[in-house]
N, C-alpha and C positions, 0 to 999 in steps of 0.2 A: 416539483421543487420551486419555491419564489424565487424570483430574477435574483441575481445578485450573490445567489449561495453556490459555493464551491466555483467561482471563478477567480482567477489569480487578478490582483489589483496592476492595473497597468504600470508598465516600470515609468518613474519620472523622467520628462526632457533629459538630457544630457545638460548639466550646466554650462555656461561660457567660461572662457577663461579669467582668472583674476582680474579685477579692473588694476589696467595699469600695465597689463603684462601682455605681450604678444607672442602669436607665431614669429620662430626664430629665423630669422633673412636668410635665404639661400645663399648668398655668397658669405655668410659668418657662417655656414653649414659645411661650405666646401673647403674654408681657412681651417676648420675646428678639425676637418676629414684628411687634410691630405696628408699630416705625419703620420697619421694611423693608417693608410692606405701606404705611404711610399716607406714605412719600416716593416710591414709586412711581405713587401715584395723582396722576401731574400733574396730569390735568384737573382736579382737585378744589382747586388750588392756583394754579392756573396763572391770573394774574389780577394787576392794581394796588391796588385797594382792597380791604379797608381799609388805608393806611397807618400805621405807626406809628415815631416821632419822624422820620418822610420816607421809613422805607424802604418800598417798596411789599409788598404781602403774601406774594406768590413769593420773595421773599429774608428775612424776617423767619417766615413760616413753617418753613423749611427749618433758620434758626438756632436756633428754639424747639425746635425737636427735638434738636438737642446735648446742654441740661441735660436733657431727656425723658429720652433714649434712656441717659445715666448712668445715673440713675434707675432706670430700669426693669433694666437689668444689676446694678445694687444689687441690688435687688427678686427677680430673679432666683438671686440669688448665695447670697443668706440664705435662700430655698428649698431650695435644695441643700446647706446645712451642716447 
C-alpha cells in the first residue's frame, strides 16, 4: 500500500480562545457558584425558625438570595471588564 493511504488525517491543534476573551477568574467562579451551592444545601435551610415578619426561614432564606445572587453577578461582571 503507498504511504499515506488508509490513514486517518491528523485531528487539527485545538484552537485558542477568541481573541479578546479569557479564562473565567476564579473568584468570579466562586461568586457565580455560591447561590447554586448554598440553595442546594436544603438540609441547611430546611427548617421554621427563625421567622421573620411571619415568613418561616425555608421561604425568606431562599428570597434573601435573589438581592445576593444580583449581587454577586455584579461582582462577577466587573471582574471580567
Amino acid at each position: 500500500m503507498p504511504p499515506g493511504l488508509g490513514e486517518t488525517p491528523a485531528a487539527p491543534a485545538p484552537a485558542d480562545p477568541a481573541p479578546g476573551r479569557s479564562r473565567i477568574d476564579p473568584l468570579a467562579a466562586f461568586y457565580l457558584g455560591l447561590p447554586f451551592v448554598a440553595l442546594l444545601a436544603v438540609p441547611l435551610y430546611d427548617r421554621r425558625d427563625p421567622t421573620l415578619f411571619g415568613f418561616p426561614f425555608f421561604y425568606w432564606y431562599q428570597l434573601a438570595w435573589v438581592p445576593l445572587t444580583s449581587g454577586l453577578i455584579y461582582l462577577a461582571a466587573r471582574r471580567r471588564a
